[in-house]
C-alpha positions, 0 to 999 in steps of 0.5 A: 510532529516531531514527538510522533514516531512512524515504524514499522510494527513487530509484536509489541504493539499487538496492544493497539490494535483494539484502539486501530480497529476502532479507530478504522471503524469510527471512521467509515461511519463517519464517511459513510463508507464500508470497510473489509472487516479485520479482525484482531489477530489478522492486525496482531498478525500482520504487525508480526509478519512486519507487514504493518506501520504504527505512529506512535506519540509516546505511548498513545496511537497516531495512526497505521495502515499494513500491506498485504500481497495477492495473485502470488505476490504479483501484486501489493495492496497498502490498505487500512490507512488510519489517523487517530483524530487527535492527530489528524491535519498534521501531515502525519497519513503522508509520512505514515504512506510513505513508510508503508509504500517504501516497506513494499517495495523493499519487500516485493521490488518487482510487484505492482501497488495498487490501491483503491480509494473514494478519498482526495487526500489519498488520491494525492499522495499515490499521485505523488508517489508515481501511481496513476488511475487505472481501471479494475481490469487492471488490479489483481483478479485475486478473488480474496481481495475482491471479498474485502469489498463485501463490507462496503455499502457501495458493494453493490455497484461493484457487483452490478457492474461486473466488478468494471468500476465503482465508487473507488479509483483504482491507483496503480504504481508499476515498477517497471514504469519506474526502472531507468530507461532499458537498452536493447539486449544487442547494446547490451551485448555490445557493451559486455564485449567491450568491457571484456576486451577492457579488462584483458587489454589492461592484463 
């Protein structure tokens, strides 16, 4: 593990994402799941934009997963989480999420991460990064991420029930949840009064 890099991409790994497309492909097959289709220059694009993480072992791919942002940036999606089978049982999906959900959260501190998974691993991992189950009311009703769900063969769940719920957990970490505990505006208040008397006191 400890030759497997995990980085943020930039450019220079446009070269991989061929071997990431094939990779996310191979693996909905095998689970028998669907997947919203991504092109190459959507991937190239986003590793640009530093919206994307690659491990790297050397020189070969180990695994990615990027973000991408909707309802105005109100919400964050980190989404295509792949581990190349060569690397797989080695702890490296969890390492890849937390860089991948700490780059979200630099980057939009006060938007809302969800994520909607059938896995157990996945579900694990968000639990321990603080998000909780929810219902779909509760994820963004951006109408571009919902088309992403058109690729899936459960799609039609999604539709039959007016788009309540499906097959996947809808996961939601809120960062207001997450902030200390917040005073009432009047001890705030109260205290800035004090500190101003502090300061000229002490002049």
């Amino acid at each position: 593990m400890d030759d497997i890099k995990v980085m943020v991409a930039d450019a220079s790994h446009e070269k991989y994402v061929d071997t990431i497309l094939k990779t996310i492909e191979d693996a909905a097959k095998v689970r028998g799941t669907g997947i919203a289709k991504r092109t190459h220059e959507y991937v190239a694009t986003k590793m640009k934009e530093a919206k994307a993480v690659i491990a790297l072992s050397g020189d070969r791919f180990a695994g990615f997963s990027y973000i991408e942002t909707w309802g105005n940036k109100q919400y964050v999606t980190t989404s295509g989480l792949i581990v190349h089978p060569d690397f797989r049982g080695l702890g490296l999906a969890k390492r890849i999420k937390d860089v991948t959900f700490t780059l979200a959260r630099t980057r939009w501190p006060h938007a809302k991460i969800f994520s909607l998974t059938s896995g157990a691993a996945v579900m694990a991992m968000n639990t321990q990064l603080g998000y909780k189950p929810v219902t779909f009311a509760d994820l963004t009703d951006d109408e571009a991420f919902w088309r992403g769900c058109e690729g899936c063969i459960n799609v039609d769940v999604l539709k039959r029930t007016g788009r309540k719920y499906c097959i996947c957990t809808g996961m939601l970490y809120d960062p207001e949840e997450h902030l200390p505990v917040k005073l009432p505006q009047e001890v705030i208040d109260r205290i800035n009064k004090i500190d101003k008397k502090n300061i000229k006191s002490e002049k």
